[in-house]
N, CA, C and O of each residue as an XYZ file, in Angstrom:
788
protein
N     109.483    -64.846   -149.105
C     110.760    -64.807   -149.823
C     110.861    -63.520   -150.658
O     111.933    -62.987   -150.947
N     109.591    -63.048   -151.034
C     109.408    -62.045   -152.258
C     110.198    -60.688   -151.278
O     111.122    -59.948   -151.615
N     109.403    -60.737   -149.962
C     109.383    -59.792   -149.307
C     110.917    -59.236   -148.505
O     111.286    -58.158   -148.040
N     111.583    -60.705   -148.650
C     112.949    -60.672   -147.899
C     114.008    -59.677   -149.649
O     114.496    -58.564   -149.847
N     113.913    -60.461   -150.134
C     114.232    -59.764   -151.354
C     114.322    -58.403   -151.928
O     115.293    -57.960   -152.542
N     113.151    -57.743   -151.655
C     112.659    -56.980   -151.429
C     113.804    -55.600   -150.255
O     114.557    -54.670   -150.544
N     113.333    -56.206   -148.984
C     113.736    -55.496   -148.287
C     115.459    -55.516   -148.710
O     115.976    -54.400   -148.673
N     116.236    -56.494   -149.043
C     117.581    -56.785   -149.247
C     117.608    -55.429   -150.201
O     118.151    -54.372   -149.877
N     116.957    -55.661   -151.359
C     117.395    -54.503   -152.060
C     117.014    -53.389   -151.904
O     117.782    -52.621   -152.484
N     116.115    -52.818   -151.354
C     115.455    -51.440   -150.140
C     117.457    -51.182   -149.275
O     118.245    -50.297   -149.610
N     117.645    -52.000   -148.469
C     118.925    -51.534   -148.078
C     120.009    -51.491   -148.865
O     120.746    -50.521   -148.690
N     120.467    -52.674   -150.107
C     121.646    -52.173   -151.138
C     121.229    -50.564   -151.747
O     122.086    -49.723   -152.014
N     120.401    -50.442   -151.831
C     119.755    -48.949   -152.638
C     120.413    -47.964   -152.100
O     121.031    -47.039   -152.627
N     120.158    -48.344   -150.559
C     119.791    -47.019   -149.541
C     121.570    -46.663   -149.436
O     122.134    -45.596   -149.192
N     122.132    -48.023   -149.729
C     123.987    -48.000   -149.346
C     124.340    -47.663   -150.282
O     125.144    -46.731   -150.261
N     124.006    -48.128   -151.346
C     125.097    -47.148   -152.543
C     124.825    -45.344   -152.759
O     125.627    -44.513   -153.183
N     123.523    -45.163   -152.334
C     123.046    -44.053   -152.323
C     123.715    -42.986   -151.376
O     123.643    -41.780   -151.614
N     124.438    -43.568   -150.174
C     125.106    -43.097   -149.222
C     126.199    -42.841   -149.464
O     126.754    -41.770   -149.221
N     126.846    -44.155   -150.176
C     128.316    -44.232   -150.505
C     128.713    -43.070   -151.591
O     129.814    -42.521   -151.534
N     127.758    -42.743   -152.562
C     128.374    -41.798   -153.576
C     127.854    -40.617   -152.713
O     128.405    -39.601   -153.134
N     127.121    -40.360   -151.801
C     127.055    -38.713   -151.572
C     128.421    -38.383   -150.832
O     128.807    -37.230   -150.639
N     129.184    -39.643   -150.398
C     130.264    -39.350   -149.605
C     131.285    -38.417   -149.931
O     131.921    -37.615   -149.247
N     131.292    -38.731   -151.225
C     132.360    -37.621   -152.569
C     131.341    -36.610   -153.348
O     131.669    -36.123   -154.430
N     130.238    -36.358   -152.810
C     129.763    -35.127   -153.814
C     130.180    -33.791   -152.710
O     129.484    -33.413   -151.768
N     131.628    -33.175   -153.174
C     132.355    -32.125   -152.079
C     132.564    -31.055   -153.337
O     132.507    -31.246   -154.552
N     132.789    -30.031   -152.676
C     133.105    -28.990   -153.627
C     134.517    -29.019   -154.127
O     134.769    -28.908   -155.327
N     135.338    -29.151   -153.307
C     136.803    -29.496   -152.915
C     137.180    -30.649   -153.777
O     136.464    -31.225   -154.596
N     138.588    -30.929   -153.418
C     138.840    -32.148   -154.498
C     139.045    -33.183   -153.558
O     139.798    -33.024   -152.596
N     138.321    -34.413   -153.805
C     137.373    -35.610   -152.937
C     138.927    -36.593   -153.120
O     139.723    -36.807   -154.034
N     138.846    -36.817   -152.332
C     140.223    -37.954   -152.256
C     139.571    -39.164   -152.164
O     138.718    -39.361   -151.299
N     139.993    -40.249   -153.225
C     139.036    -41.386   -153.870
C     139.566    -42.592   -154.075
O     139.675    -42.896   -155.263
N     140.072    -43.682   -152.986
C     138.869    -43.582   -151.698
C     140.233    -42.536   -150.754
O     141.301    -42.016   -151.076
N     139.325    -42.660   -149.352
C     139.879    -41.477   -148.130
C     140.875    -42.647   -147.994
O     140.839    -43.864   -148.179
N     141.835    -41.680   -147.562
C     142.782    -42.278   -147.097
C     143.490    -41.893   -145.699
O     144.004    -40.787   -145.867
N     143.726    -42.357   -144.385
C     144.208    -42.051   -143.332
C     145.355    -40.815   -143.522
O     146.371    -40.899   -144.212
N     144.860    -39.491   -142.618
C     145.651    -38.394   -142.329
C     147.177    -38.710   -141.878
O     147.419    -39.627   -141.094
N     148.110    -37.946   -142.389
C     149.391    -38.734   -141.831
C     150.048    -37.976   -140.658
O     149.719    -36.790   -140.665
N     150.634    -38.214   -139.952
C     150.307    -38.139   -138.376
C     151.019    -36.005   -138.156
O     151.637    -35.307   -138.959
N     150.572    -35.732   -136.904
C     151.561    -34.702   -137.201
C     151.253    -34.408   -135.217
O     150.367    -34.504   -134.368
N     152.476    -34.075   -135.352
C     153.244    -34.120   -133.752
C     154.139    -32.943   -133.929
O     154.979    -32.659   -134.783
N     153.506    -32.080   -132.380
C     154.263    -31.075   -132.428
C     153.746    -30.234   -131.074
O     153.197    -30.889   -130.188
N     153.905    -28.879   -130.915
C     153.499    -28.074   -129.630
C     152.686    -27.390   -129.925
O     153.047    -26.562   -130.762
N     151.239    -27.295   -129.486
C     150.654    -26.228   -129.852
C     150.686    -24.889   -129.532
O     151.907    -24.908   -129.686
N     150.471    -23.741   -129.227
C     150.134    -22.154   -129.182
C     150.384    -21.724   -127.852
O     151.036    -20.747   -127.483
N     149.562    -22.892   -126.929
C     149.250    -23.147   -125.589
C     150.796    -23.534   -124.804
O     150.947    -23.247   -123.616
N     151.679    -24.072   -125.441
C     152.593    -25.308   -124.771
C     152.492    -26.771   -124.503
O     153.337    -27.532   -124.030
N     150.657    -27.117   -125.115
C     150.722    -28.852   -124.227
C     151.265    -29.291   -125.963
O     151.352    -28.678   -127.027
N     151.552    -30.742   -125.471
C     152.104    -31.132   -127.188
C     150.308    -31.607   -127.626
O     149.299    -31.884   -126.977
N     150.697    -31.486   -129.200
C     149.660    -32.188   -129.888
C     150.352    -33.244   -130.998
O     151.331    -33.159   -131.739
N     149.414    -34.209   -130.753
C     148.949    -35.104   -131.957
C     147.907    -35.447   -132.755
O     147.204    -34.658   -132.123
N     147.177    -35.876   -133.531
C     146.127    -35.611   -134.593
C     144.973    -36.340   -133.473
O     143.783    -36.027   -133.426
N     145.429    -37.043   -132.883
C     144.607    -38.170   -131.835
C     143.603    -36.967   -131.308
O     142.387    -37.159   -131.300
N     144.327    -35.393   -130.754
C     143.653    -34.635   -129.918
C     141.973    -34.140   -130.756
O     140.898    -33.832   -130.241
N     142.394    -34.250   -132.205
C     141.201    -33.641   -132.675
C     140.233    -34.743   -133.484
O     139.460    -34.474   -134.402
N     140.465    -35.941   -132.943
C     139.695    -37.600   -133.478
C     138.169    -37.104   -133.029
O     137.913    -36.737   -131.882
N     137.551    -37.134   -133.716
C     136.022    -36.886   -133.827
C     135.250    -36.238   -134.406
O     134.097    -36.370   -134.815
N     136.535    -34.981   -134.410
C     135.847    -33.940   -135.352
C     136.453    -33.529   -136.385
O     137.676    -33.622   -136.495
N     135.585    -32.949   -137.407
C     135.910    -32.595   -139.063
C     136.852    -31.333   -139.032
O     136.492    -30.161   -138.913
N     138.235    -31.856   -139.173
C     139.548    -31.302   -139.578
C     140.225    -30.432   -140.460
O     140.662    -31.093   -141.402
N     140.485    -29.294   -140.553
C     140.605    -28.393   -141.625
C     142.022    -28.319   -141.377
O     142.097    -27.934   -140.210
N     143.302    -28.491   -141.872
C     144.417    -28.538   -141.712
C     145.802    -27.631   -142.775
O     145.982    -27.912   -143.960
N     146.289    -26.998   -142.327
C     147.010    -26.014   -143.382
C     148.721    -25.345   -143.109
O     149.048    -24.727   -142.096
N     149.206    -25.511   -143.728
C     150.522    -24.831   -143.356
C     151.075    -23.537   -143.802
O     150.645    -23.120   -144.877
N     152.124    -22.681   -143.050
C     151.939    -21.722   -143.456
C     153.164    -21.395   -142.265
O     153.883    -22.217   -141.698
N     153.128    -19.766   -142.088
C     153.940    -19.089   -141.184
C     153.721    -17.932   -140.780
O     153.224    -17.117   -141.558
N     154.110    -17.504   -139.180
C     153.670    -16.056   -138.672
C     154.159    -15.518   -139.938
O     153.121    -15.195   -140.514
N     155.079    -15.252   -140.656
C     155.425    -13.819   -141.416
C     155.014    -13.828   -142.644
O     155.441    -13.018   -143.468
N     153.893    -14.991   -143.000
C     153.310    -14.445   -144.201
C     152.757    -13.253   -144.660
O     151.780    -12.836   -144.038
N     153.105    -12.708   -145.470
C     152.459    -11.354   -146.004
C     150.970    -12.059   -146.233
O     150.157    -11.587   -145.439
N     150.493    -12.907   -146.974
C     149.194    -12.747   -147.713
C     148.567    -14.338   -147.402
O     147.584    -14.267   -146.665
N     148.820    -15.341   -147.686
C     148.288    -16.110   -148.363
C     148.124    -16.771   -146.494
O     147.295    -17.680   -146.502
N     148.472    -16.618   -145.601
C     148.432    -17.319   -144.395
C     147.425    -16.682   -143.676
O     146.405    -17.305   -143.380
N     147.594    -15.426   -143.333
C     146.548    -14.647   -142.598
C     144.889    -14.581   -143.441
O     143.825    -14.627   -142.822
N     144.965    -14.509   -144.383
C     143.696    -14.502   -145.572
C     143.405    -16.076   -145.137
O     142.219    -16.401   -145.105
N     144.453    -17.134   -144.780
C     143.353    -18.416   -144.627
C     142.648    -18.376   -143.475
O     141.425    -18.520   -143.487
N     143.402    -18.159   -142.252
C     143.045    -18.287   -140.810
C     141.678    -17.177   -140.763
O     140.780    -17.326   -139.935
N     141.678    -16.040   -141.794
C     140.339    -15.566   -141.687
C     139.143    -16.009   -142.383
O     137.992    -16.001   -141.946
N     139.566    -16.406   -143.547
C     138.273    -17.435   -143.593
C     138.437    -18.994   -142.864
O     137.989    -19.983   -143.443
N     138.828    -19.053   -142.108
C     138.782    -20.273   -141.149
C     137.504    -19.374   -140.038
O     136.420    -19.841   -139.691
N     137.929    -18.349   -139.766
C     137.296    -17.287   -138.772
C     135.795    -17.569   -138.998
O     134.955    -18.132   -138.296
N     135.732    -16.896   -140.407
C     134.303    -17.164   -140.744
C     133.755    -18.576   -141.306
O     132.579    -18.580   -141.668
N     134.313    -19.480   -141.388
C     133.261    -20.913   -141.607
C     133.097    -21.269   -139.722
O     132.048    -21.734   -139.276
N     134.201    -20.981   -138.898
C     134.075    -20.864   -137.823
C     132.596    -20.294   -136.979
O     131.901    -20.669   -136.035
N     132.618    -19.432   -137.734
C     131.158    -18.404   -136.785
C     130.197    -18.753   -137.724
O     129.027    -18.484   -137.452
N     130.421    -19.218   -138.619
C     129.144    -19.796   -139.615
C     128.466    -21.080   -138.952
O     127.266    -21.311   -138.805
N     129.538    -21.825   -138.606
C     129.081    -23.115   -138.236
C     128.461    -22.733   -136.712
O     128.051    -23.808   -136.275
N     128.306    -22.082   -136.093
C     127.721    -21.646   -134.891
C     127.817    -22.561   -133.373
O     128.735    -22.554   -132.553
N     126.579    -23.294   -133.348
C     126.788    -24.388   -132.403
C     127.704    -25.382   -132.755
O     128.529    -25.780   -131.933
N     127.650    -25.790   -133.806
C     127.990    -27.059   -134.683
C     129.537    -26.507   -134.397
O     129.929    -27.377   -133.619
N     130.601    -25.622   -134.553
C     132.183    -25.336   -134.688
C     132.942    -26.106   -133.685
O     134.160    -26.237   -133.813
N     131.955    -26.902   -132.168
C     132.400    -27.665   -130.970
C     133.029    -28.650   -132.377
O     134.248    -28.560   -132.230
N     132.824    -29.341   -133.373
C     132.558    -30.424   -133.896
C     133.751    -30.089   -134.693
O     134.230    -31.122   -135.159
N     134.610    -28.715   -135.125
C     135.221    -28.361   -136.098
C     136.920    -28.123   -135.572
O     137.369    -27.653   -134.526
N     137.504    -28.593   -136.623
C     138.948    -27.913   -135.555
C     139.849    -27.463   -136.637
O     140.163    -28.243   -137.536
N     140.352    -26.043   -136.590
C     141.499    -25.535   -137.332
C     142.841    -26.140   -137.043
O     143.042    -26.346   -135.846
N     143.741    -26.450   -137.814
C     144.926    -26.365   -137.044
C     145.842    -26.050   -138.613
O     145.821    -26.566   -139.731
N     146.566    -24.986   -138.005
C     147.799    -24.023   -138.657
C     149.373    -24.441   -138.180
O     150.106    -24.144   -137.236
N     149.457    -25.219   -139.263
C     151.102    -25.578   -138.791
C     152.641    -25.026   -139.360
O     153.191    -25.317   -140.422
N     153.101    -24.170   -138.315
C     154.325    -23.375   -138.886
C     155.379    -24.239   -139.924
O     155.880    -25.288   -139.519
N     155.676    -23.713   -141.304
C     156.722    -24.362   -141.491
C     158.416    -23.482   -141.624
O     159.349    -23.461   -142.427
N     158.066    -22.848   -140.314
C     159.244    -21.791   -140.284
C     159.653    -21.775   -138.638
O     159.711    -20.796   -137.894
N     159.899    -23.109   -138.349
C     160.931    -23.174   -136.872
C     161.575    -22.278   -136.376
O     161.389    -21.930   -135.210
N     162.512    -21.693   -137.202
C     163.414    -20.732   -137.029
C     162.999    -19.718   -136.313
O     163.721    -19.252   -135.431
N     161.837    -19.245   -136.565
C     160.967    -18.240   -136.410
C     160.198    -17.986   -135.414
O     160.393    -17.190   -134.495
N     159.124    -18.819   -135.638
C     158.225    -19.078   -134.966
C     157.789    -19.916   -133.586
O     156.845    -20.661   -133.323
N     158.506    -19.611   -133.120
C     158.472    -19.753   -131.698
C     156.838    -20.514   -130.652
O     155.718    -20.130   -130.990
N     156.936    -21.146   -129.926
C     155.625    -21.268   -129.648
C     155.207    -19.835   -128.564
O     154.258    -19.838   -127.779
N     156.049    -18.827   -128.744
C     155.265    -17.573   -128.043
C     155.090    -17.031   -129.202
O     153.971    -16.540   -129.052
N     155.442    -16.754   -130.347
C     155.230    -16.127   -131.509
C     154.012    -16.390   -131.923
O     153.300    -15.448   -132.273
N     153.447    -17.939   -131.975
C     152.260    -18.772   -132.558
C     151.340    -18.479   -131.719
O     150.143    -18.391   -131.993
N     152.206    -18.186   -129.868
C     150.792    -17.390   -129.033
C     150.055    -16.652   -128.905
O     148.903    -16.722   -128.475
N     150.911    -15.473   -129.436
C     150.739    -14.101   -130.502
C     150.175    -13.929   -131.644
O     150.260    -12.807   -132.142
N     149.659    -14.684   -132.158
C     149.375    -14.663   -133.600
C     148.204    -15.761   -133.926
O     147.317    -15.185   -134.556
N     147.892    -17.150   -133.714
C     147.194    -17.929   -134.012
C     145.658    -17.404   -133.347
O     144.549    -17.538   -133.864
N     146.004    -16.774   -132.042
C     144.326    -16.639   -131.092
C     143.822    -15.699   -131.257
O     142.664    -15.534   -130.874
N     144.564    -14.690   -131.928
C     144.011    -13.388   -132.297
C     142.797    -13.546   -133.436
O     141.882    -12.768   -133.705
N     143.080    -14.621   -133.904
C     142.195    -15.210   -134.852
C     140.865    -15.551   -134.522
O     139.792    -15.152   -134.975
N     141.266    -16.707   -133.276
C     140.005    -17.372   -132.962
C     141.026    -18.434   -131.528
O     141.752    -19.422   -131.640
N     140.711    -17.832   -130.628
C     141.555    -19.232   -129.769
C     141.403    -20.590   -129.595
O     142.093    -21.388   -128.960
N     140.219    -20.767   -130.370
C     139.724    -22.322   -130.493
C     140.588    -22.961   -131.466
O     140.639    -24.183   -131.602
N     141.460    -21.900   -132.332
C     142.162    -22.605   -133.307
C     143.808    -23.291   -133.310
O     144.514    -22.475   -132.717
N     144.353    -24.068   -133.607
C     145.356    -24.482   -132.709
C     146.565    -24.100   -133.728
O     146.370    -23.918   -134.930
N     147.909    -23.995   -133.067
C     148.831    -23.220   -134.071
C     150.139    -23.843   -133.493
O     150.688    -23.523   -132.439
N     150.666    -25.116   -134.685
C     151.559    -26.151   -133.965
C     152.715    -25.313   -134.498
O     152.868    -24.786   -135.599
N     153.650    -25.341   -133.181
C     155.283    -25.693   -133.968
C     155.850    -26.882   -133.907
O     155.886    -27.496   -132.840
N     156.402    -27.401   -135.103
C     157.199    -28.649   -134.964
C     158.861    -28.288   -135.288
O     159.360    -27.569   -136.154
N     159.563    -29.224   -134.051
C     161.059    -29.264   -134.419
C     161.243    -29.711   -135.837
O     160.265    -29.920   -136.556
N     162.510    -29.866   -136.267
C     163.101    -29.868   -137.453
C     162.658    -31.275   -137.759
O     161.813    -31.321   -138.654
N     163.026    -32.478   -137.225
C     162.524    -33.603   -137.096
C     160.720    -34.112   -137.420
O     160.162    -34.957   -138.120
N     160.395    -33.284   -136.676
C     158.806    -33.619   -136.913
C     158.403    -32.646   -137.847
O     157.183    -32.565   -137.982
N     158.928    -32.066   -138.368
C     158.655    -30.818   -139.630
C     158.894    -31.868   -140.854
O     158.008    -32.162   -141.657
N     159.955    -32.285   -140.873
C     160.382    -33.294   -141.532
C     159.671    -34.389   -142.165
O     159.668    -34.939   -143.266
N     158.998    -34.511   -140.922
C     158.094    -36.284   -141.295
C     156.494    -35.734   -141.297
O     155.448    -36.375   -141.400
N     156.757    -34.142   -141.124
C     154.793    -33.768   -141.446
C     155.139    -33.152   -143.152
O     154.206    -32.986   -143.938
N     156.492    -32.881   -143.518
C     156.540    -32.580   -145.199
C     156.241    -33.619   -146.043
O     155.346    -33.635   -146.888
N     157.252    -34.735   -145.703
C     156.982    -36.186   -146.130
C     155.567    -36.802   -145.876
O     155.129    -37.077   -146.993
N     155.020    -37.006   -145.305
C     153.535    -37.647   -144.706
C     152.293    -36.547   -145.579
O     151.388    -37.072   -146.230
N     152.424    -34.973   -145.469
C     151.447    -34.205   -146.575
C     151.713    -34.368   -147.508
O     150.755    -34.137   -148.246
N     152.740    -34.740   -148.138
C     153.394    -34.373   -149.567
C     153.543    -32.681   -150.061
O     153.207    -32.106   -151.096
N     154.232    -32.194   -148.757
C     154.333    -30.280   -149.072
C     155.726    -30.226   -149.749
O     156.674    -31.011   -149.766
N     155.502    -29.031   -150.291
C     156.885    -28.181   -150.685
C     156.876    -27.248   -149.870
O     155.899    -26.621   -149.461
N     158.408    -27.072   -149.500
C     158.993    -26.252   -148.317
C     159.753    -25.586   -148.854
O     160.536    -26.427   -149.294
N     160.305    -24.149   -149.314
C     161.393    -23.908   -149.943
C     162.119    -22.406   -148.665
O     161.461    -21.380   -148.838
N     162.903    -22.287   -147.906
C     162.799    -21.371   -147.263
C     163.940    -20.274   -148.392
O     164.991    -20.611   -148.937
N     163.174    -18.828   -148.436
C     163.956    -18.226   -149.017
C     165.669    -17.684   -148.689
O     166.282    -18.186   -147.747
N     166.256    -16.715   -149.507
C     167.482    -15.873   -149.309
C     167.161    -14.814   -148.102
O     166.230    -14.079   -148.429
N     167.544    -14.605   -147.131
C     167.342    -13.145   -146.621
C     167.365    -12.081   -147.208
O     168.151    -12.019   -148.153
N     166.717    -11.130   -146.959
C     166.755     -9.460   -147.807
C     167.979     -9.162   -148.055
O     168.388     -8.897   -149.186
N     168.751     -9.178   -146.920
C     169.977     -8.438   -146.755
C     171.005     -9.323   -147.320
O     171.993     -8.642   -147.593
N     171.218    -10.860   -147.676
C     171.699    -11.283   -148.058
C     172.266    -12.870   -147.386
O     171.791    -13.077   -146.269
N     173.053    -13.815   -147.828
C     173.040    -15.261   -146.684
C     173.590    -14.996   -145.693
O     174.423    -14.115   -145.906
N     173.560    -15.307   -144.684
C     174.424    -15.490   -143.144
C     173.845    -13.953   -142.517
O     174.515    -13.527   -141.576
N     172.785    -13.180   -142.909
C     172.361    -12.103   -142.725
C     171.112    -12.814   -141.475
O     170.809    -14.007   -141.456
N     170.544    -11.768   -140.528
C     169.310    -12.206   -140.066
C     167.940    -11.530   -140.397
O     166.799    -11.456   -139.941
N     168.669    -11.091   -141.413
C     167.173    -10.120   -142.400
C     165.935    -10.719   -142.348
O     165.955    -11.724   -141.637
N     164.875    -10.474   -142.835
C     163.639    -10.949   -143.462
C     163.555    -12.117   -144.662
O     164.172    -12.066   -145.726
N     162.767    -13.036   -144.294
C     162.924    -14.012   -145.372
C     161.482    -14.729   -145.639
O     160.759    -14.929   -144.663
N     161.056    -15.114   -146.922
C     160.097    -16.144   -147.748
C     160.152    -17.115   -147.074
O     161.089    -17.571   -146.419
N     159.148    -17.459   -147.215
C     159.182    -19.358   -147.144
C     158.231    -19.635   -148.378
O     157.103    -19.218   -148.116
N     158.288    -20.034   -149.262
C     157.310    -20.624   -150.134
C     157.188    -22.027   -149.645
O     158.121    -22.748   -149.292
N     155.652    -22.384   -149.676
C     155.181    -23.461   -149.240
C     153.827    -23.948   -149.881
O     153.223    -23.030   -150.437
N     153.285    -25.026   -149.928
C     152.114    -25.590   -150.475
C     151.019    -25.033   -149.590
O     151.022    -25.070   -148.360
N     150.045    -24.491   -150.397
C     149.192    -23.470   -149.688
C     147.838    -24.583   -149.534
O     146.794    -23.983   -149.279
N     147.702    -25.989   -149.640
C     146.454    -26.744   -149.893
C     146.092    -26.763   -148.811
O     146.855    -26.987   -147.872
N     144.442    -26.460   -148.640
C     144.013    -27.074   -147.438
C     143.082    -28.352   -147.646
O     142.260    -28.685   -148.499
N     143.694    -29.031   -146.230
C     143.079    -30.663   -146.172
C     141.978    -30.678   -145.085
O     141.819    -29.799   -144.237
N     141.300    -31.713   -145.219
C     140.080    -31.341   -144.769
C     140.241    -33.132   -144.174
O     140.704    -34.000   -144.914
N     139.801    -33.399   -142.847
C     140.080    -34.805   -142.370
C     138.805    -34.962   -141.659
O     138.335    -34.007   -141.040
N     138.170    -36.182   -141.706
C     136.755    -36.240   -141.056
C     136.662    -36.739   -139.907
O     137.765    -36.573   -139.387
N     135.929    -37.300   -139.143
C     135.715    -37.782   -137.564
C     136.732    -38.785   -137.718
O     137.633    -38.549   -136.913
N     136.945    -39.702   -138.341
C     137.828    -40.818   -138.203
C     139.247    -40.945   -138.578
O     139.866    -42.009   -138.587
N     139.783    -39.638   -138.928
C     140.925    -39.261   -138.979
C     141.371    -39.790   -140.649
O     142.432    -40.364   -140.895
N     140.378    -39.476   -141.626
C     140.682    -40.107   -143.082
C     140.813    -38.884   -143.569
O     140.197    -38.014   -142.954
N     141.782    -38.371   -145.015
C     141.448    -37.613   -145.238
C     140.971    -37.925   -146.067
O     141.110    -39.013   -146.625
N     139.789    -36.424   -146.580
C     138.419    -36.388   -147.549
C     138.617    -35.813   -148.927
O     138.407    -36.059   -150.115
N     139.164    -34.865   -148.075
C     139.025    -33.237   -149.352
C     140.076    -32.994   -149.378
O     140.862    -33.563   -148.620
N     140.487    -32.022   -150.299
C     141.623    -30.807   -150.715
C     141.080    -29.733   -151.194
O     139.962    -29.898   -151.682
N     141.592    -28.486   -151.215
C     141.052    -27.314   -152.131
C     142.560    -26.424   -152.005
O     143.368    -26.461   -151.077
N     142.622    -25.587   -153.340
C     143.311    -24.471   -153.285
C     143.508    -23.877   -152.339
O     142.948    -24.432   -151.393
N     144.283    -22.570   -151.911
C     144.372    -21.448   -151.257
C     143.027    -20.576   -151.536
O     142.428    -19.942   -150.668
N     142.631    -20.668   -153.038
C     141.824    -19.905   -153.313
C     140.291    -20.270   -153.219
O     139.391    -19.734   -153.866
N     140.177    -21.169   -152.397
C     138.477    -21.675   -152.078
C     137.849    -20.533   -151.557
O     138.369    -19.588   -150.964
N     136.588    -20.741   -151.863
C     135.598    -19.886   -151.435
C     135.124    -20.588   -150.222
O     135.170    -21.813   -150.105
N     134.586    -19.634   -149.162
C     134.355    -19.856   -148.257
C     133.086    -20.810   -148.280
O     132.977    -21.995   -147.965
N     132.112    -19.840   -148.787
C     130.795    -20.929   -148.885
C     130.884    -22.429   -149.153
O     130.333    -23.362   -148.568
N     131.710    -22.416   -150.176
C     132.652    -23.955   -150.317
C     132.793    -24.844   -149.442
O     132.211    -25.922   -149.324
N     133.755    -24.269   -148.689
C     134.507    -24.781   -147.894
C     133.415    -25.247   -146.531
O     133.330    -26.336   -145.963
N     132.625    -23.915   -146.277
C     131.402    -24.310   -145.069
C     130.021    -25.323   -145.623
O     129.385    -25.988   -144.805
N     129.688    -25.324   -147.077
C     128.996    -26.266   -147.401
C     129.814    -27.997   -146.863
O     129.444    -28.807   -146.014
N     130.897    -28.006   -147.713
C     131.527    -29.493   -147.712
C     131.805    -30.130   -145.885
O     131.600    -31.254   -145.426
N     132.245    -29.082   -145.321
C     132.640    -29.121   -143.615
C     131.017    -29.660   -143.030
O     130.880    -30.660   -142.324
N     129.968    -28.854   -143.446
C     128.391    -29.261   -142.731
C     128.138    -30.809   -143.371
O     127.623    -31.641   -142.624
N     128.478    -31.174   -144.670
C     128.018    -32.461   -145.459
C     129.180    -33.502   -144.477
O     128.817    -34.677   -144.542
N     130.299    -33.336   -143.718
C     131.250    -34.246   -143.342
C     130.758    -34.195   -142.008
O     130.816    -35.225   -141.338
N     130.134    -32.829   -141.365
C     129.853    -33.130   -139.846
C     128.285    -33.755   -140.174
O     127.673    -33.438   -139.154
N     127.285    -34.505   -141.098
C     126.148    -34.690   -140.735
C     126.238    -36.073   -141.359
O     125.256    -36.750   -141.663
N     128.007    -36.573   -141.584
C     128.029    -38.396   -141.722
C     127.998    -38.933   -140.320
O     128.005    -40.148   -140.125
């Protein structure tokens, strides 16, 4: 009896011990995970995607647009490098960059632009509709700017948008959040601690 006892609490130990390393992330730990909310759209390639395509593996997820000056291209390159960091292990990893500038961005535009990166990385456009229900479902801000030249112009234009990246694990929960401004090491520590649950 001593011994059953024993072992009972040998395994409660070993489980709570598991359960809190689950949230020791650099990033900000979403408490508890909560299911990724869905996102449907075309990828880079032309086949459609849904979140289903990348179920297994640890999810790095971000929005943004071909004509960012700064804050879009600076992510997809450190995506580059946790990418080549993770080496063998990146089969296990999946980028995906989702336009929030339809207008624009074309899925030949996203063909142009997402693989130059890394072609393993996927670069959705969604119609107005599914743009819609991936703003609502992240909780993003979308604000598309004035044109240069002025309204009803086809000038150059902003999009301000929520720069967070989400981080979703094998089972499609999300885990993490971090700034725009994460450090890479960061970001490739917390990604190795989610691919070795």
């Amino acid at each position: 009896m001593h011994r059953i006892f024993l072992s009972g609490l040998v395994v409660l130990v070993l489980s709570l011990s598991a359960c809190g390393s689950r949230v020791e992330l650099n990033g900000n730990a979403v408490v508890p995970p909560e299911p990724a909310a869905a996102l449907d759209g075309t990828n880079w390639d032309g086949k459609p995607f849904s979140m289903e395509e990348v179920r297994g593996r640890v999810t790095l997820v971000f929005f943004g647009y071909t004509f960012c000056p700064d804050v879009c291209p600076l992510t997809l390159a450190k995506m580059k490098q946790v990418t080549r960091a993770l080496g063998d292990r990146a089969e296990d990893f999946a980028v995906i960059f989702v336009s929030v500038d339809s207008k624009r961005d074309s899925v030949e535009k996203l063909a142009e632009y997402v693989p130059g990166f890394d072609p393993r990385f996927y670069g959705l456009r969604l119609e107005v509709d599914e743009l819609e229900a991936a703003i609502e479902g992240w909780d993003l801000t979308v604000q598309i700017g004035q044109p240069k030249d002025g309204p009803g112009t086809d000038s150059y234009y902003y999009v301000d948008h929520t720069g967070t990246y989400f981080v979703v694990d094998q089972e499609g929960q999300l885990r993490v959040t971090y700034p725009p401004n994460a450090k890479v090491e960061d970001l490739l520590a917390d990604i190795e601690t989610l691919l070795a649950e």
